[in-house]
N, C-alpha and C positions, 0 to 999 in steps of 0.2 A: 673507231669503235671495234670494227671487225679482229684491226690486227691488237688489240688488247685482249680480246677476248680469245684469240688464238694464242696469245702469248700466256694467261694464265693457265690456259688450258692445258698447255706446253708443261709449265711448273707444276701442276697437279697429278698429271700421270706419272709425270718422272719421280713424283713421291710414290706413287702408288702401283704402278708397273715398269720400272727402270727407263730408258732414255730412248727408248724406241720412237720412231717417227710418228705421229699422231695424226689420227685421220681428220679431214674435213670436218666440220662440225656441222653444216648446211644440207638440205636435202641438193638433189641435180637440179641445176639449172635454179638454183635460188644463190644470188650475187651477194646480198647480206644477209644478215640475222632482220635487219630492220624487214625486208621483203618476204621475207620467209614468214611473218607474220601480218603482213600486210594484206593481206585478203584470204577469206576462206578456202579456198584452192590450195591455195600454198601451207597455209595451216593445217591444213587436213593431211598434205607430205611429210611434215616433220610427226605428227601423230605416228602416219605408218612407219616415219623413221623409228619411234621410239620401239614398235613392234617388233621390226625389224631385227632385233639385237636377242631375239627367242632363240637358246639353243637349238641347233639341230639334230635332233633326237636322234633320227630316224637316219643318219647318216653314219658311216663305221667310226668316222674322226670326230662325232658330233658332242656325242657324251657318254662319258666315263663308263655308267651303267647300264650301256648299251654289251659292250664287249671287253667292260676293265676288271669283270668279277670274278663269281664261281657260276654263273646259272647258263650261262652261253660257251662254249667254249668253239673255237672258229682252226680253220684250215693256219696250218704255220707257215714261212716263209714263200709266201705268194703275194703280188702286187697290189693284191688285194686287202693283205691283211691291217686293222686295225693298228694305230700308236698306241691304243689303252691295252693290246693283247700284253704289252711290257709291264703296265702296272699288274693286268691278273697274274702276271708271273714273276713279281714282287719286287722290279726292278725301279720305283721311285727314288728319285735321288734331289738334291737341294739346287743343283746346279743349274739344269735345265728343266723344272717340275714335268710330268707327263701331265696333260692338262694345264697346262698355266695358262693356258691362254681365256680361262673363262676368268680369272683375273681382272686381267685387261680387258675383256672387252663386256664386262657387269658393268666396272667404272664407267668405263665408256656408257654405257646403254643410261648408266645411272645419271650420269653427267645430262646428257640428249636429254633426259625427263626432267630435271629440272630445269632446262633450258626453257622446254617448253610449258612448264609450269609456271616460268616467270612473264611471259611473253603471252598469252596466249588470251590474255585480257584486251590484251591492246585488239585486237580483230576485230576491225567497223562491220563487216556484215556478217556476224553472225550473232541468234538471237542466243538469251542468256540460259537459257534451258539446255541446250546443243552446247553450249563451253563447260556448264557444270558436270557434262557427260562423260564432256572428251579430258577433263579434269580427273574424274573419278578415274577413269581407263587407264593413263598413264599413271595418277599414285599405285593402282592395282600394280599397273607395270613394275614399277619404282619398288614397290615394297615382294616383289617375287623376284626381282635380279639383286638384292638384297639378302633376300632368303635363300639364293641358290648359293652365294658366298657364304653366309652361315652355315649352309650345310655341308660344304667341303670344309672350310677354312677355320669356324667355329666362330670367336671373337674376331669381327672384324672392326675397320673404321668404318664407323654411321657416316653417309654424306645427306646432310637433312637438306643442307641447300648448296650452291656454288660458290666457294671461295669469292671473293670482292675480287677486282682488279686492284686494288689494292694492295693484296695481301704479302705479304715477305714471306722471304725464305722460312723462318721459323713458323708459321702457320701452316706453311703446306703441309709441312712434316707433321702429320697427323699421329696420333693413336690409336691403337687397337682398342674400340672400347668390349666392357662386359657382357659373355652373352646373353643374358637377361634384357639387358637395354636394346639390347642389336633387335632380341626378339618382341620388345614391347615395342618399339620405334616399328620394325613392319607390321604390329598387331593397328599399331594406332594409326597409320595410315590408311588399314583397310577397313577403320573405320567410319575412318573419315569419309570414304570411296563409294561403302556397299549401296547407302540409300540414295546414290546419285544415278546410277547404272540402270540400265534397260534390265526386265526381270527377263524376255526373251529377243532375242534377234528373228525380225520374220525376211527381212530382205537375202535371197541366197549369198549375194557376193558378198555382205559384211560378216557371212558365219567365220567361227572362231573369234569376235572381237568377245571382249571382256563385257560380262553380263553381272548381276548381282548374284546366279548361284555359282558363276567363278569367284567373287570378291568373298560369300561368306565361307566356302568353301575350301578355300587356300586357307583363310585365316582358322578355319577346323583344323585342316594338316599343320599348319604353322604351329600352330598350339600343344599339339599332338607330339611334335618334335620336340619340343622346350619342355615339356611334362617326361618324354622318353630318357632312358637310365644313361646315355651319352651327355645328356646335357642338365638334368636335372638328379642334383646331389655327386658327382661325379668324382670322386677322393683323388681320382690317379690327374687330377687337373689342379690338383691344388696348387702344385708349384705353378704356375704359367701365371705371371706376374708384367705388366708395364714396366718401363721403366722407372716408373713416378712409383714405383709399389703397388698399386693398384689390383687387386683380384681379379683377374679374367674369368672363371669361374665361381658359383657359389658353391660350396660342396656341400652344401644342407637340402637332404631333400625334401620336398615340399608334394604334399598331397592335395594341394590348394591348385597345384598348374594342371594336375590333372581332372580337375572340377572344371577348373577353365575352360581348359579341352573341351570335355565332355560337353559341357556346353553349348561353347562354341558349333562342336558338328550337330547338336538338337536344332538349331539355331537354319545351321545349313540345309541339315534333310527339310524340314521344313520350308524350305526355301524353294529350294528342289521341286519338292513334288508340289508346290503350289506355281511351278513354271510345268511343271507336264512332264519331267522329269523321272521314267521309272527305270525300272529292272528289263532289258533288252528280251521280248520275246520275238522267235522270228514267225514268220507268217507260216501257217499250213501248209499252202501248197507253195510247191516249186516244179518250174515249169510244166504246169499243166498233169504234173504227177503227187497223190497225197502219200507225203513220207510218211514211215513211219516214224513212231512216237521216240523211240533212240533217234535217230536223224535229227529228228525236229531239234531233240534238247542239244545235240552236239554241235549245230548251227548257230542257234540260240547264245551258245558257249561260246564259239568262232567268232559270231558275226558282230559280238556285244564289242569285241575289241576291233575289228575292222572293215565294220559297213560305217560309212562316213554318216555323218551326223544321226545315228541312231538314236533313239530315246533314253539310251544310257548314258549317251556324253555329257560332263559336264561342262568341260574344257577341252578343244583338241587344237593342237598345234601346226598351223595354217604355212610356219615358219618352213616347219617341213614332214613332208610326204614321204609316204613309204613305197617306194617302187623298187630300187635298185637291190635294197636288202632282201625283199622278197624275190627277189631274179635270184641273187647269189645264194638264200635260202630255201631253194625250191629243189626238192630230189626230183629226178626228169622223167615220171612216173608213165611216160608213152613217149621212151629216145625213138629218135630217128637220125638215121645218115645223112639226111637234106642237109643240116643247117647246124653250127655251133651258138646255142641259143644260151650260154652260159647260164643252166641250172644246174647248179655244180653240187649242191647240199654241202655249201662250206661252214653251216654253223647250225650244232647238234647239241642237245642237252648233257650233260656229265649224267652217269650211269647213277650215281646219289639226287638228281633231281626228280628220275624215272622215280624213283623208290620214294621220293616224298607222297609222292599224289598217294590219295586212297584206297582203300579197297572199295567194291561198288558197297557196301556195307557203310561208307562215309566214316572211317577211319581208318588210321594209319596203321599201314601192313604189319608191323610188329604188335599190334595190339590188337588184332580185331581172330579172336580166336576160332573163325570157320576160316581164315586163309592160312596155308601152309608157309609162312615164312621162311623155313631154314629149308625147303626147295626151290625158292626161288629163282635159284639159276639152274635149276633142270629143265627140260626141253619137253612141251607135250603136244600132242596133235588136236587143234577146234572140231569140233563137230558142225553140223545146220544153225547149232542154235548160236554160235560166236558169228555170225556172217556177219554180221552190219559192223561189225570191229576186226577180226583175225577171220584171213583165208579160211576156210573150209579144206582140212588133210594137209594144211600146210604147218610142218613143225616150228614153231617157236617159244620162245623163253616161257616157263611159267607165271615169270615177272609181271607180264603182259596180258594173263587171265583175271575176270573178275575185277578189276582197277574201275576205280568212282570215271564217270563218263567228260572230266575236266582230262583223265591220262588221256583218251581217244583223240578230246575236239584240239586239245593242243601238241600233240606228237605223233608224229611217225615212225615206222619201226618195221625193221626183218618180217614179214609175214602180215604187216598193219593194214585195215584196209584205209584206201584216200579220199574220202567223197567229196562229186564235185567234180571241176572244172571242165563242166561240159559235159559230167556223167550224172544226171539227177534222178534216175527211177531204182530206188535202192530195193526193188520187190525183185528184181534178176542181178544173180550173184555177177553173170558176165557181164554187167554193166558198172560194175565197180571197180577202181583202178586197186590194184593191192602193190606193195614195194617189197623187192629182193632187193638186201646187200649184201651177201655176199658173196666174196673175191670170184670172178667171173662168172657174175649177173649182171645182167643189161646194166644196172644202175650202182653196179658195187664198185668197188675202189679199183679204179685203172688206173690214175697216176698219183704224183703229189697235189697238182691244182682241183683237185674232185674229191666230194666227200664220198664214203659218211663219213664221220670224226670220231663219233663214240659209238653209231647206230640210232640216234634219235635225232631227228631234224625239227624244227619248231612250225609244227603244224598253223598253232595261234595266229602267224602273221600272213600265214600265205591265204588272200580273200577267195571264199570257195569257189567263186564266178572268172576265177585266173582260166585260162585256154592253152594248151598245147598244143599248132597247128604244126605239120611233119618240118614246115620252114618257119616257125616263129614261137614266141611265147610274149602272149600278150597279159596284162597286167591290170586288176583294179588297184587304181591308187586310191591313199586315203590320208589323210591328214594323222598324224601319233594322239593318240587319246592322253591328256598330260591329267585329265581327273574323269572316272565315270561314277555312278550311283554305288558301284559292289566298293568300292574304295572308302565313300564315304558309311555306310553300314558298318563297314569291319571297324574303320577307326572309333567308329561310337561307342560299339561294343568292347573295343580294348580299352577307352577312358573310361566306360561306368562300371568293367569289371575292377578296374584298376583303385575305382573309387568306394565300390558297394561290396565285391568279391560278385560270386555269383547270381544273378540276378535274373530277373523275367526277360526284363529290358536287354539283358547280354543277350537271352537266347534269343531274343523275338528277331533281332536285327542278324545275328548272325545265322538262324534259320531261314530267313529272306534270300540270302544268298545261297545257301544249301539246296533250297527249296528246287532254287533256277538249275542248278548244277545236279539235280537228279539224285540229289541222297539225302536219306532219314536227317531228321533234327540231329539236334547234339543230345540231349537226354534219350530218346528213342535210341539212339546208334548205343551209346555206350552201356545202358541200362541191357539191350537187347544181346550186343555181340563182344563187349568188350573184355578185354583179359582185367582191365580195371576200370572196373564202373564208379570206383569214388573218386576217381577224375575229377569228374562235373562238380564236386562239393567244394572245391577250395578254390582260394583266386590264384596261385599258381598252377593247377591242372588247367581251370581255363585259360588261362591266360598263354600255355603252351597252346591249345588247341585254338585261341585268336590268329595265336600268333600263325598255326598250320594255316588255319584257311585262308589267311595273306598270302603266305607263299603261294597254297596251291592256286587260288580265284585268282593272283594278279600276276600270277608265273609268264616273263616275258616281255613285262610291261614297261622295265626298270623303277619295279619297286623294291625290289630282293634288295639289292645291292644297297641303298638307302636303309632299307627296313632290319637288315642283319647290325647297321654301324649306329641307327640308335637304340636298337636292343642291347648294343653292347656285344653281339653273338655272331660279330665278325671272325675275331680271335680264336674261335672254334670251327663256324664251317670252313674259315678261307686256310685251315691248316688242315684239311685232311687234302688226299691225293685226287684229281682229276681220274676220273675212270671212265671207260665202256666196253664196248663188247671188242673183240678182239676183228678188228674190220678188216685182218688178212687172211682171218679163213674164209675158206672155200666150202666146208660142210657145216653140217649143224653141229657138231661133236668139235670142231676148231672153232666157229664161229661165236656160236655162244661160252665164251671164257673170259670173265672179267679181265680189263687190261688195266694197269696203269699208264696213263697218259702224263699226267704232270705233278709234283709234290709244289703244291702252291705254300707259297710263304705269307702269313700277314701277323705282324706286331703287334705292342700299344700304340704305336707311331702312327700307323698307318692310319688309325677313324677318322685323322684331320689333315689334311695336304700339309705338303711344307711351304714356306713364302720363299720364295726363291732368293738364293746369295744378290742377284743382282737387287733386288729391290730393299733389302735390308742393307746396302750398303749406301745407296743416294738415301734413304730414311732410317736414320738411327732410333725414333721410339715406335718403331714397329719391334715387335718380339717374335722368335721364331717360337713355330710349336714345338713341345715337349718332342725330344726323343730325335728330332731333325740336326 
C-alpha cells in the first residue's frame, strides 16, 4: 500500500512540479499511512503536518510580498539579502520562476490534506465531534493553499481529491481549470468548514489553529479577490485558453461577485465580533507611567500588528515568527562598542510610500489644502509642541510635519522620535530615543551591510517592548498577523461601495478604522479641508480613498503587493522609480535631496507568475500565462 501510494504521488507532482525528488508523505516516526491513522496521537501529527506547509511569511525567502514589491525596499548585495529583491527589480523569468517553489510545495500541502481527509474516519478513539473539527481545519487549510495559487498563478488545477492508484499517465496530466471554479471550489469548501470550527481557541498552545472567524473570513477575502478588476471581467485575459479551448478567464464583469463579497465579509464581522473580536486598543498605562493620548493612539497602531494575540487578530501565522526581520530591521537607536548585535536598518520604505500616509488632517498630502505640498522637501526646525514625533531644534524634512499618526507608529526617519524599548515616560523629552542618519551619525550609513536604504526604516514591525542592552538586542517575537479586524472593515467597505457607490455603510466601517488611527471621518476631513470635497460623492472618489486607507492601515503587512495586482494598479505604482533621501549626506542641505534608487519594471506579464519550462514540458495541457 505504502509504495503505491508513493509511486502515485511520484506521477502527480511530476505533472505538477517537474521531476524533483518528492518528500515523504508520513509524519516522523509514523512507518505507514495505515499507523499514522491508527490512533489519536498520530492523527493529530498528520493534522500539524497539514499546518505545517504555511508560508513563511515573516522570513526574507518566505514570501514574495514580503520583499518582491514596491513597499519595502532592503540593503543590495549582502548575505542577507532576499531571492524576491530580483522579482522587485523585474528580473522574473520562465526558466527558473522567482518563487516557484510555492508551486510545489501548495501541491504538496494540498496533496497531505486530502490524505488526511480520506483517513481520518478510520481513528478508533476519537469521538465524532473532535474529527468534524479536525475536518473542518484542514478543508479551511486545503481551500487557502489553493487560494494562495490562485493568487499568484490565476487559473490553476483544482485537486478536489487524490488521483486513484490507478490512474495512467493521461490522467495525471491535469488542466488548468477556470478561475471562477478554482474560486467557487475554495468558496464551497469553506463552506462546508465554517459551522464545524471552534468560534474561539481558549487553550494557549492551540493559538493560531483555524477557528470559524478564520473560515468566514478568508472566504470574505476570497470573494473579495474574484469580484476585484484582475480577476473579474478582465479583457487583457481573454486570449489564455486550455488546450481543449476552454476560457480560463470570463471577461464579463459581473456586479453580482461583488454582492457576494460584500456579503460574505457582513457574514464575517459578524462572526468576529460575536467571538470578542475588535479594533486593538492598547492599555493606559505603560510601565507604571500614564502616556499621553498621542502615545497611546501610536501604540494602539504598533501594537495592533505586533502584540501576539491581541484582540485584533483574526488569523496569525504560528508557521512563522517574526524575530530575525526585526533584528535586521531595527535602526540601532542606542549603538554601542560592546557587541555587533546586527541592527543594521536593512529594510526602509521608498520615499513614495512616506508620501502615501496622510496629513494629520486624515488626507492625502496633495489634497488636504492647510498642508504645503510643493515644500515638501524643504527642511524646518519642530518646536515643544512636535516632541512626542520630531526632535525639538532638530532640522528635518517638512515631509515629516503634520502627517496622520499611522506615518509616526509605522516609520522612522532623520530627526523621528522612537518610543519604547525600554524608554516609556514620554512626559521628559530626555527619555525618548530620537534617530540620526546621516553620513557620520552614530547610526547613518557606514558601509554597504548597514542602512538606512531610503531614510525610513519600518517602525510597524519592530514590537515596542524590543531592549537594547550595550552587549545584546533582545527581541519580542510574535507570530505574522495573516488577517486582523482593520482588514476586514476595509474590505467591506470596498464591496458595498463597489456595489451601492457611496453609502453610510462605506463610511460607518471605514470611519472605524479612522477613528483608531486618530483622524476625522471621511466626510468631516474632505468636507472640512479638502482641495476636493466632491470626492465623497461618487464610487470612484471613494473607492480611491478605500483603496488609500488599505495602503496606509495595512502598510507592511504584505497586503500592498496583493492589493495593487488585484486593483489592477500594479502597472502603474511598480513603474515609477524607487527613491529616498540621499543617505550620503552628511548635512541637512545634502541629506535631504530626493535620490533615485532603482527604476523598477513591471508589465502585463507580471500580475500572474509564469509555470515554469520545466513543468509544461512533462504536462502538455497545462498552458503558460499570457505574455511568459
Amino acid at each position: 500500500m505504502r509504495i503505491k501510494i508513493i509511486a502515485l504521488a511520484v506521477m502527480f507532482v511530476a505533472c505538477l512540479s517537474s521531476c524533483k525528488k518528492y518528500l515523504d508523505i508520513v509524519p516522523d516516526n509514523v512507518a505507514t499511512l495505515e499507523n499514522a491513522f491508527a490512533m489519536r496521537g498520530e492523527a493529530e501529527k498528520y493534522l500539524f503536518t497539514c499546518y505545517s506547509y504555511m508560508p513563511k511569511d515573516a522570513d526574507m525567502n518566505g514570501s514574495p510580498a514580503l520583499f518582491g514589491g514596491d513597499e519595502v525596499w532592503e540593503l543590495p548585495d549582502i548575505s542577507e539579502t532576499s531571492v524576491y529583491r530580483r522579482l522587485a527589480e523585474g528580473n522574473q523569468n520562465v526558466i527558473d520562476p522567482i518563487g516557484n517553489g510555492y508551486w510545489t510545495d501548495m501541491y504538496r500541502a494540498i496533496r497531505d490534506c486530502n490524505i488526511f481527509l480520506e483517513n481520518i474516519e478510520s481513528v478508533p478513539d476519537m469521538e465524532m465531534q473532535e474529527k468534524r473539527q479536525w475536518i473542518a481545519e484542514v478543508k479551511v487549510l486545503k481551500a487557502f493553499y489553493h487560494f494562495l495559487l490562485v493568487r499568484m498563478y490565476g487559473p490553476i488545477p483544482v485537486v478536489r481529491v487524490n488521483l486513484p492508484v490507478s490512474a495512467g499517465v493521461k490522467d495525471v496530466k491535469v488542466f488548468r481549470e477556470p478561475v471562477d471554479s478554482c474560486f467557487n471550489y475554495i468558496a464551497q469548501l469553506l463552506d462546508e468548514a465554517k459551522e464545524e470550527l471552534l468560534e474561539i481557541i481558549v487553550d494557549p498552545q492551540y493559538y493560531g489553529k483555524i477557528t470559524k472567524p478564520v473560515a468566514y473570513s478568508l472566504k470574505a477575502k476570497v470573494l473579495t479577490f474574484a469580484a476585484s478588476p484582475l480577476f473579474n471581467g478582465n479583457a487583457e485575459q481573454a486570449a489564455l485558453k486550455s488546450p481543449d479551448g476552454t476560457l480560463l478567464f470570463n471577461t464579463t464583469y459581473s456586479e453580482a461577485k461583488w454582492q457576494q463579497a460584500a456579503d460574505a465579509c457582513r457574514e464575517a464581522i459578524a462572526v468576529c465580533e460575536k467571538a470578542g473580536i475588535k479594533l486593538y486598543e492598547h492599555p493606559t498605562v505603560k510601565a507604571a507611567f500614564l502616556i499621553s493620548d498621542t502615545t497611546q493612539t501610536e501604540l494602539s497602531l504598533r501594537m495592533a500588528f505586533s502584540e501576539k494575540w491581541n484582540s485584533e487578530i483574526i488569523w496569525a501565522n504560528t508557521q512563522s515568527w517574526i524575530n530575525r526581520v526585526q533584528i535586521l530591521a531595527s535602526p540601532d537607536w542606542a549603538p554601542s562598542t560592546q557587541a555587533r548585535v546586527w541592527m543594521d536598518n536593512r529594510y526602509n520604505a521608498p520615499l513614495k510610500v512616506a508620501e502615501q500616509f496622510y496629513t494629520n488632517n486624515g488626507l492625502p498630502i496633495n489634497e488636504d489644502k492647510t498642508w504645503n505640498y510643493g515644500e515638501r522637501y524643504t527642511t524646518r526646525l519642530p518646536t515643544s509642541s512636535h516632541r512626542l514625533y520630531l526632535r525639538n531644534g532638530f532640522a528635518t524634512a517638512s515631509l515629516n510635519f503634520n502627517r496622520e499618526p499611522r506615518f509616526y507608529a509605522y516609520l522612522g526617519f532623520d530627526g523621528g522620535i522612537w518610543y519604547g524599548q525600554g524608554k516609556f515616560n514620554d512626559k521628559l523629552e530626555s527619555d525618548l530615543y530620537w534617530l540620526q542618519f546621516k553620513l557620520g551619525d552614530p547610526i547613518g550609513k557606514s558601509s554597504a551591510n548597514n542602512g538606512p536604504v531610503t531614510g525610513y526604516p519600518i517602525k510597524k514591525w519592530i514590537h515596542p517592548d524590543n531592549v537594547r542592552s550595550p552587549s545584546s538586542y533582545t527581541t519580542i517575537q510574535y507570530p505574522w498577523p495573516l488577517m486582523r479586524l482593520a482588514d476586514l472593515y476595509l474590505l467591506y467597505s470596498e464591496c458595498i461601495n463597489e456595489v451601492k457607490g457611496p453609502d453610510a455603510e462605506v463610511f460607518l466601517y471605514l470611519d472605524k478604522v479612522r477613528e483608531r488611527a486618530g483622524i476625522p471621518a471621511v466626510l468631516k476631513a474632505w468636507s472640512d479641508f479638502s482641495t476636493n470635497p466632491a470626492k465623497v460623492t461618487t464610487k470612484n472618489g471613494v473607492r480611491e480613498i478605500i483603496q488609500r486607507e488599505r495602503l496606509n492601515e495595512l502598510a507592511f503587512e504584505q497586503q500592498r503587493f496583493w492589493d495593487l495586482r488585484r486593483w489592477k494598479m500594479a502597472a502603474t505604482e511598480m513603474n515609477k522609480a524607487i527613491t529616498g533621501w540621499n543617505i550620503y549626506g552628511s548635512t541637512t542641505e545634502t541629506y535631504y535631496r530626493p535620490t533615485n534608487i532603482f527604476q523598477q519594471r513591471f508589465g502585463a506579464k507580471d500580475y500572474f507568475w509564469p509555470i515554469s519550462e520545466g513543468n509544461l514540458n512533462v504536462n502538455s495541457n497545462l498552458v503558460q500565462n499570457l505574455g511568459w
